[in-house]
N, C-alpha and C positions, 0 to 999 in steps of 0.2 A: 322418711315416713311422716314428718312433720306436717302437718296442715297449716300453711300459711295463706289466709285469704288476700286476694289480689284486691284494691283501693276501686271499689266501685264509683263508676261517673256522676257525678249530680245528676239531680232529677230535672225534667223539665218544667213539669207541672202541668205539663200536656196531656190528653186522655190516651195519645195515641203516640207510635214510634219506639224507637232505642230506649230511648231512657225515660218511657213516662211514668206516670205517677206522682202523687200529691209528695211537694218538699218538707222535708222533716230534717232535722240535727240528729245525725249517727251519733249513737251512743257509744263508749271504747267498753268491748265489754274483758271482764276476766277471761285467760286463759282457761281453757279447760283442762284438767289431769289427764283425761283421755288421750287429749294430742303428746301426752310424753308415752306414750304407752309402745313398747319395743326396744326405748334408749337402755343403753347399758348405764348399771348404776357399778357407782366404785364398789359396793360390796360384793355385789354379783360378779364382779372380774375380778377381784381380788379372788373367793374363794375357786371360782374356774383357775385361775392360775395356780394357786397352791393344789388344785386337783391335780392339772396337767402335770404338774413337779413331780407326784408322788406317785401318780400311776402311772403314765408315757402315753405311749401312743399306741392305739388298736394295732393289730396286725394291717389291715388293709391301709390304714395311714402310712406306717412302716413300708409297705412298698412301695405307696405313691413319692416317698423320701426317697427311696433310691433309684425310683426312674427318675426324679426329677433333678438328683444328683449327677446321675450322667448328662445329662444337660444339652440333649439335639432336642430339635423340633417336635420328630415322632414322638420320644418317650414324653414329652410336654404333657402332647395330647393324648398320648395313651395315657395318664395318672388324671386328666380330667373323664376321659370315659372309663377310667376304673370310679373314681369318687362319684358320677353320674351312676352307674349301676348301683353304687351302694346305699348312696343315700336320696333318688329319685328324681331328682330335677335337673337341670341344667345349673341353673343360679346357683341351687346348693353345692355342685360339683364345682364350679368356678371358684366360689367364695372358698373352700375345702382346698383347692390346688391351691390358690392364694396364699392360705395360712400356713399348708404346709412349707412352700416354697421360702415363705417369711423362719417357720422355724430353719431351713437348711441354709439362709444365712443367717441365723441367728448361731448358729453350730459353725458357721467358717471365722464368722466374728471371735468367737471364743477359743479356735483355735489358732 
């Protein structure tokens, strides 16, 4: 999500073309706080995970866990088009399977 500007060409000093206009020395200017806007900060994940500890997982997570447990193809995609119905998008439904799937080896890890 970051905005990083790409190193624009020198000028010409031309009135006309690609890269006209009068030559001037770029200035390096401060990042803006803006471009951090969406990054996950350590406290914000720390208290998300002391959540996820304490209270689990919704029900419809719960069963994206166990189709994703049986571990064919089909029920792959059926927990990403359950997590799409639930939560609206595609993206969100991806990222959702994602994490779930990260929890169900995080659970064979530990066992």
């Amino acid at each position: 999500m970051g905005k990083t500007a790409a190193p624009k060409p020198e000028r010409t000093g031309m009135a006309a073309g690609l890269n006209k206009g009068f030559i001037v020395t770029r200035r390096e200017l401060k990042t803006k706080p803006s471009y951090r806007r969406g990054r996950k900060g350590e406290r914000v994940s720390l208290v998300r995970e002391v959540v996820r500890e304490v209270v689990g997982f919704a029900p419809y997570e719960r069963r994206m866990i166990e189709l994703i447990k049986i571990g064919s193809a089909s029920t792959f995609k059926r927990a990403l088009k359950l997590a799409k119905k639930r939560l609206g998008t595609h993206r969100r439904g991806t990222k959702k399977r994602n994490e779930m799937s990260e929890a169900v080896a995080a659970m064979r890890r530990k066992a």
